[in-house]
C-alpha positions in Angstrom: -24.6 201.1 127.6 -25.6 198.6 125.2 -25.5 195.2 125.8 -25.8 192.5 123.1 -27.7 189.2 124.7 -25.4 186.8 122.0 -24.3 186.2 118.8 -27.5 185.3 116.7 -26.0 184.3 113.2 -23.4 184.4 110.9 -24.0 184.5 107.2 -21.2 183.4 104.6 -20.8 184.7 101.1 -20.3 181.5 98.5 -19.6 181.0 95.0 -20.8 177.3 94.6 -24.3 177.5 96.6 -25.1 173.8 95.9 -21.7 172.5 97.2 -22.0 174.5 100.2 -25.3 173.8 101.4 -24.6 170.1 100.2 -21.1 170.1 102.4 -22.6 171.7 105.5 -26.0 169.7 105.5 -24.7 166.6 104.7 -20.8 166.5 106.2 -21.5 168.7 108.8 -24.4 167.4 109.8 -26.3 171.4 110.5 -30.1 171.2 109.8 -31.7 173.3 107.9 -33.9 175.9 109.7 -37.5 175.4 108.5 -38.4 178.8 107.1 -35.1 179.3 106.1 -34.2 177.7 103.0 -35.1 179.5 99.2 -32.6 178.4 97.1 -34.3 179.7 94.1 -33.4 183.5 96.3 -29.7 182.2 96.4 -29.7 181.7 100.6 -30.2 178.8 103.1 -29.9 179.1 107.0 -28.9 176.2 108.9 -29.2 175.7 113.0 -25.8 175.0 114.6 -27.1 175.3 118.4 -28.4 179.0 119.7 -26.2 180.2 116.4 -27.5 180.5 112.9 -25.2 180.0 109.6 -26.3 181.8 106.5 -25.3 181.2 103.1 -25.7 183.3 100.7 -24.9 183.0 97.4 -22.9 185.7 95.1 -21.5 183.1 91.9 -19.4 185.9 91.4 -18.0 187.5 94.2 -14.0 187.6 94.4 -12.2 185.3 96.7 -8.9 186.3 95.8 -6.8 186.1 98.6 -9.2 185.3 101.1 -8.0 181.6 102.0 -7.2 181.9 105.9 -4.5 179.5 107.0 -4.9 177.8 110.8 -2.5 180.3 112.1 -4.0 184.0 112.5 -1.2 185.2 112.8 -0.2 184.6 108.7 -3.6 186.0 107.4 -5.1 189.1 106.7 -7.1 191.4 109.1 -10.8 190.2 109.2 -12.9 187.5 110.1 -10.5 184.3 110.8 -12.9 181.1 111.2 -15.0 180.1 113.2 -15.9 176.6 115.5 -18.2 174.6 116.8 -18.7 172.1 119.5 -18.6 168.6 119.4 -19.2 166.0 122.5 -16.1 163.7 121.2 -13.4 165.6 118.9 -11.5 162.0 117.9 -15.3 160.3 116.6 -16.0 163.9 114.7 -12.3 164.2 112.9 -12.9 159.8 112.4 -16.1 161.3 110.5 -14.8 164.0 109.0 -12.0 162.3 107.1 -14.2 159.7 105.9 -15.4 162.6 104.0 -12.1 163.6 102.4 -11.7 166.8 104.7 -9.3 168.9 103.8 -7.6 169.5 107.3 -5.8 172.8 107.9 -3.6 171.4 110.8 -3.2 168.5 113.9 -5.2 168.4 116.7 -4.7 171.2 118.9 -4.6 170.7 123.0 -5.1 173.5 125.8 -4.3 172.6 129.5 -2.0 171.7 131.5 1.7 171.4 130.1 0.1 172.4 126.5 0.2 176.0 125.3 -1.1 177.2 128.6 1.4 178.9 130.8 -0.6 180.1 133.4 -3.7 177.4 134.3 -6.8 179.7 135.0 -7.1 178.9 138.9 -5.8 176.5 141.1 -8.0 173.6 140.3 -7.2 172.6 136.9 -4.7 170.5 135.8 -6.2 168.4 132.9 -7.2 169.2 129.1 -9.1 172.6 128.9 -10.0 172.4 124.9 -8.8 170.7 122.6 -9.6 171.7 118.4 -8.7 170.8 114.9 -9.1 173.1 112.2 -10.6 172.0 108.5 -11.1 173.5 105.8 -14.8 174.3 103.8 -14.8 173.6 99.9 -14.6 177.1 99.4 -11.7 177.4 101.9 -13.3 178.8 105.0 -10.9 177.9 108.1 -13.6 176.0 110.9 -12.8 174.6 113.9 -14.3 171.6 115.4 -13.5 171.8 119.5 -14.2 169.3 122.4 -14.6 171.9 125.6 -14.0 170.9 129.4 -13.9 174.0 131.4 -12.2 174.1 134.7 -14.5 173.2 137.8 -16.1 176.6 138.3 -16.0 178.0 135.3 -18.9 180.7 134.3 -19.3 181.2 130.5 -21.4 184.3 132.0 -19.2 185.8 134.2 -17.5 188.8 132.7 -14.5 190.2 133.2 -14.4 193.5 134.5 -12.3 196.5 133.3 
């Protein structure tokens, strides 16, 4: 059976290369990955923890009807967004609006009382996750979370069929 170790990147298709790298270098905050950045070739590759994001640029490629919304459940099959961690979600959307972000709904908490009906175990009865989705300037939905698993939690443990 094959069995994939983890996600290694993701790459992004984008109109307006300069505005994207310029957005997620310099709002996001991603670095650059050092052998990974030719603009002249139309593709730059930033390090976001054990992930890497790829853009690549197509000036022309169609983006009709590809705005997501922050509820999957209005958009059309494919990829929806993606997220990425953050140690303090309130300093991080503080940040983000003082670059004009273009937010794609409120904060969003998981745990007790809040959306959860069931609390995995009998532990738990705090904030699990809480996330706020934005918008990219060429309307990718991202999500910036603030994670704090249950005591005992195992990102490795799989669940079993």
């Amino acid at each position: 059976m094959l069995k994939l170790r983890r996600l290694d990147n993701m790459d992004i298709v984008v109109n307006d290369f300069g505005a994207m790298v310029d957005f997620y270098r310099d709002v996001l905050g991603l670095p650059l990955h050092p052998h990974g950045y030719e603009p002249d070739k139309g593709w730059a590759m930033f390090m976001c923890g054990d992930v890497d994001l790829v853009l690549l640029s197509v000036p022309d490629a169609d983006r009709a009807e590809r705005r997501r919304t922050a509820n999957y459940e209005e958009d059309p099959a494919g990829v929806h967004s993606f997220a990425a961690q953050v140690d303090d979600i309130d300093e991080a959307i503080a940040a983000l609006d003082e670059h004009g972000i273009e937010w794609a709904g409120a904060t969003n908490v998981y745990g007790a009382g809040e959306f959860l009906e069931e609390i995995p175990g009998d532990d738990f009865d705090g904030i699990w996750y809480r996330f706020r989705s934005f918008y990219d300037p060429e309307g990718n939905v991202m999500h910036i979370c603030e994670v704090h698993p249950p005591a005992g939690f195992d990102r490795g443990a799989a669940v079993e069929d």
